[in-house]
C-alpha positions as CSV (number, residue, x, y, z in Angstrom):
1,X,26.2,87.7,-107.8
2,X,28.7,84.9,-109.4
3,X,26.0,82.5,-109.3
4,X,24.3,82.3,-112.7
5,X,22.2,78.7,-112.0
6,X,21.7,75.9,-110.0
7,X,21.8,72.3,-110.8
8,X,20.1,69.6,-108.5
9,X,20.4,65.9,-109.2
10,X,17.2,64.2,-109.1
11,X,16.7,60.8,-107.6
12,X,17.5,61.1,-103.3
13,X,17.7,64.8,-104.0
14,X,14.4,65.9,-105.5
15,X,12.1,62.8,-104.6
16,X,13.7,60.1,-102.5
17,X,13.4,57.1,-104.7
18,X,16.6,56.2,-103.1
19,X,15.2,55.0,-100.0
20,X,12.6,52.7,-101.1
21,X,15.1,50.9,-103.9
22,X,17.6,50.3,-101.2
23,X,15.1,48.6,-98.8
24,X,13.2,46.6,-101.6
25,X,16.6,45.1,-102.6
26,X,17.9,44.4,-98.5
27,X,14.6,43.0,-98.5
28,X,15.2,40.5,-101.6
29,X,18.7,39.5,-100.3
30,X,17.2,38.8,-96.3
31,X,14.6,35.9,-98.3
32,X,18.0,34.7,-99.9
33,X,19.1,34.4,-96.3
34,X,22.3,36.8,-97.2
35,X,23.2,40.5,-96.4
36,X,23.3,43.8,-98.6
37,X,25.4,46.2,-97.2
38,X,25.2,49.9,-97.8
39,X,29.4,49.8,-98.3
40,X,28.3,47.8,-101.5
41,X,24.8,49.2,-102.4
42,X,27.0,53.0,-102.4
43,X,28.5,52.2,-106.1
44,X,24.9,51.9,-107.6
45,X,24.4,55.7,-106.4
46,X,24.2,58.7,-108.6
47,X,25.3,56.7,-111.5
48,X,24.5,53.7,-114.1
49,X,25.7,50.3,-113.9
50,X,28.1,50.9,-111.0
51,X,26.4,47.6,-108.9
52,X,25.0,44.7,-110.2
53,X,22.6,43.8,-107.3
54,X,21.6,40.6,-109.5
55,X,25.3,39.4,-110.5
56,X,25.9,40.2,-106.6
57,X,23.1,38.2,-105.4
58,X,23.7,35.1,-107.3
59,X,27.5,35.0,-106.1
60,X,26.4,35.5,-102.4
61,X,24.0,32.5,-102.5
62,X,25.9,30.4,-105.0
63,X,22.2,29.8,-107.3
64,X,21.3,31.3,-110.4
65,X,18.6,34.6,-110.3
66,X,15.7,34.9,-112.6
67,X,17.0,38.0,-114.0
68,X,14.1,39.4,-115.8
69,X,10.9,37.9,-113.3
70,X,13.3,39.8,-110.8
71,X,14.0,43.1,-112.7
72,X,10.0,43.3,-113.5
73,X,9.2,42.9,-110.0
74,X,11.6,45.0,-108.4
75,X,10.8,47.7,-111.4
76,X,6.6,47.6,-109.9
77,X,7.7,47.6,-106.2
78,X,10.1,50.7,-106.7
79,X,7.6,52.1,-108.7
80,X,4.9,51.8,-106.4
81,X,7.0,52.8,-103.5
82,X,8.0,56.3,-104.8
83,X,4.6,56.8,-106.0
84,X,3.8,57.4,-102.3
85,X,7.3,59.8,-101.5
86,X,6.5,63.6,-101.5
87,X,8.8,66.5,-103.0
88,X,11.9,66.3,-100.7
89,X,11.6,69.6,-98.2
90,X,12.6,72.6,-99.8
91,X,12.5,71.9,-103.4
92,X,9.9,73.5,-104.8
93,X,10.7,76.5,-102.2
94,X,14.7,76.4,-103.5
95,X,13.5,76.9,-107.2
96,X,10.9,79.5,-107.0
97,X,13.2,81.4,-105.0
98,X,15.8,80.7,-107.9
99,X,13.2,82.0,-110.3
100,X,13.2,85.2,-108.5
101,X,16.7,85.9,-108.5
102,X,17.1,84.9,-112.2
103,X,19.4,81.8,-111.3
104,X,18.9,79.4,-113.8
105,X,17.6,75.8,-113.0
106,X,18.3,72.5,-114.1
107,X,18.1,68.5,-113.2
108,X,21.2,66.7,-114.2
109,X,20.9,63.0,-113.3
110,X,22.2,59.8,-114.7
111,X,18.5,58.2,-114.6
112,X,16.7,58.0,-117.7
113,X,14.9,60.9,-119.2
114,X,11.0,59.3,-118.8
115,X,12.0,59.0,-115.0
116,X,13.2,62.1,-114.3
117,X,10.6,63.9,-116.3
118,X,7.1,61.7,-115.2
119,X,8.2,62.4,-111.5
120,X,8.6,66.3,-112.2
121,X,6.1,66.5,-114.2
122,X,3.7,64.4,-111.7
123,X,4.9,66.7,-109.0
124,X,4.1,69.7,-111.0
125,X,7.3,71.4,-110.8
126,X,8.4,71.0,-114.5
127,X,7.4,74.4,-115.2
128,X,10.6,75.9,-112.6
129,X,13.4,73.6,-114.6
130,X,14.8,75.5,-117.7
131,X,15.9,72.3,-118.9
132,X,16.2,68.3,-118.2
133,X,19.3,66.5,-118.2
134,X,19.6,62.7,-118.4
135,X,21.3,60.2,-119.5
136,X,20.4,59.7,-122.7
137,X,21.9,63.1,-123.7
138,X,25.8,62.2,-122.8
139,X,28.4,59.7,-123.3
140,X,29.3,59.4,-119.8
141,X,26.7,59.7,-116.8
142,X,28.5,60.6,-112.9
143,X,31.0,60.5,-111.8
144,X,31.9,62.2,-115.2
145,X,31.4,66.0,-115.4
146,X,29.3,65.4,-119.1
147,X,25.6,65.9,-117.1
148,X,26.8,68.6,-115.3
149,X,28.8,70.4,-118.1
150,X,25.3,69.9,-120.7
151,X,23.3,71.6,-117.9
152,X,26.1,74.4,-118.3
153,X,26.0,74.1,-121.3
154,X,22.3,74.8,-122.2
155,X,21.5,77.6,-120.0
156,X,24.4,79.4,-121.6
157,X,26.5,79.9,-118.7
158,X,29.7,79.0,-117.2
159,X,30.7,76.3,-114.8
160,X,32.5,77.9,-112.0
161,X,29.1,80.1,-111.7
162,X,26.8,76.7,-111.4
163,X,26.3,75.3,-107.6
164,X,25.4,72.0,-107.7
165,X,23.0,70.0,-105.4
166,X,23.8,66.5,-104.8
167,X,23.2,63.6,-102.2
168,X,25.6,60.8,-103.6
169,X,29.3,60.5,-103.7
170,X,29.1,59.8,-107.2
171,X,27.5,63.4,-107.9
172,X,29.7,65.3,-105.6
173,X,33.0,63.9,-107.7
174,X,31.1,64.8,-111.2
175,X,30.6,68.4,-109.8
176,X,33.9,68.4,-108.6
177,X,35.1,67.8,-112.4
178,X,33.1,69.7,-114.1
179,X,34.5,72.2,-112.1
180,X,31.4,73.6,-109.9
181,X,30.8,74.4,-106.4
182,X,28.8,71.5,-104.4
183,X,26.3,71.4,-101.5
184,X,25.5,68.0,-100.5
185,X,22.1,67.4,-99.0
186,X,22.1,63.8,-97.7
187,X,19.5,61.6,-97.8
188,X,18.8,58.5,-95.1
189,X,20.6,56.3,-97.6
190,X,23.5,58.3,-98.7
191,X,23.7,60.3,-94.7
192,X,26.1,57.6,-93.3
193,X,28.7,57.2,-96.6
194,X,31.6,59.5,-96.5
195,X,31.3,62.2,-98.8
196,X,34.1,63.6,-100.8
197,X,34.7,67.6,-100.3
198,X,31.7,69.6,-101.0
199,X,31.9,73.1,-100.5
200,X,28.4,72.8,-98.0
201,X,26.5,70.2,-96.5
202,X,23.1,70.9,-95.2
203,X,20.3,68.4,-93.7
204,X,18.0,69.5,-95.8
205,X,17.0,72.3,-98.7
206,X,14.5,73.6,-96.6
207,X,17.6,74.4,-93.9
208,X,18.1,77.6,-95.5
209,X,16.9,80.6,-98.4
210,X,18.9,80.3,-101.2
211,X,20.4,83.8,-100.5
212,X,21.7,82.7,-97.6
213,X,23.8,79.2,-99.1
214,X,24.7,81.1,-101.7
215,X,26.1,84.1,-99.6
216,X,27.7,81.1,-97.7
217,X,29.3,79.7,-100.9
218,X,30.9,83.4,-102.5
219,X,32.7,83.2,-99.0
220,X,34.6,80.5,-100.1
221,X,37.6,80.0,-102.2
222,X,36.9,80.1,-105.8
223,X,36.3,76.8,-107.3
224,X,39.5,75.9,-109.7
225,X,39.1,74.6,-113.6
226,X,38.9,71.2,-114.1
């Protein structure tokens, strides 16, 4: 078997707090009387400081935004909201069944490390990563390959045998550079944006046994160096 680990991103992939952020903010601009489109929203996904909902929000209306009563109460609304979201289907299923094969686990996402860890840790499925990636720990968070390449990196094994599980554009491209194979797993936010060239896309990680995607993926072409 050439696969060694897997590597899931968190937020939209693990828990969808992507969801509930997106609808909080549409809701925001709708009182403002002004639209956000998903076309725009994309650049925030998978990745830090790619959208400045506030900046974007202030030039739509032409009026100045209370930047931190705003930040505070969108901070308690998302927090509240993914409070109620379950695991994702197939998540905890996808890393015992990892454990079993002795395929190394990992989260690699460009959130901060007390998010990604109080979710895993509230859901208890800490226990089935070997480690927690964030974005604290790199000089570069996705669509640069650093998150992924640390994951790599610290369960001591190579690259080309990491799959990566992603549900954002910006993921799929830092897979894609760190040189890994990618199966996207959509979520209801990132489902209608154009995703670029993963090896697999499923609907869900409950869709199949890991043994099967991964019998799926050594079918394909070996994934080249970056």
């Amino acid at each position: 078997m050439s696969i060694e680990a897997i590597l899931l991103d968190f937020d939209g992939l693990i828990v969808d707090t992507e969801t509930p952020i997106f609808e909080e903010w549409c809701s925001v601009y709708r009182s403002k009387g002004v639209q956000l489109e998903l076309d725009v929203w994309q650049h925030s996904l998978g990745t830090q400081g790619g959208f400045d909902p506030y900046a974007h929000l202030a030039a739509l209306t032409g009026t100045a935004v209370d930047r931190p009563v705003l930040e505070a109460t969108m901070r308690e609304r998302h927090w509240q909201r993914c409070a109620e979201q379950p695991l994702l289907p197939g998540v905890e299923s996808l890393l015992r069944q990892a454990r079993s094969l002795q395929i190394g686990t990992a989260v690699a996402s460009s959130a901060t490390e007390a998010w990604v860890e109080g979710w895993v840790r509230r859901h208890g499925i800490r226990n089935l990563f070997d480690c927690v990636c964030t974005r604290e720990h790199v000089a570069r968070v996705k669509p640069a390959p650093d998150l992924f390449l640390l994951a790599a990196s610290r369960l001591g094994v190579p690259p080309a045998s990491c799959v990566v599980f992603e549900d954002s554009p910006n993921g799929i491209r830092a897979a894609r550079a760190a040189g890994m194979r990618c199966v996207a797993v959509p979520n209801d936010v990132t489902r209608a944006l154009v995703l670029p060239d993963p090896d697999l896309v499923i609907g869900s990680l409950a869709e199949q046994p890991l043994p099967a995607l991964i019998e799926r993926l050594e079918r394909l072409q070996p994934v080249a160096s970056p």
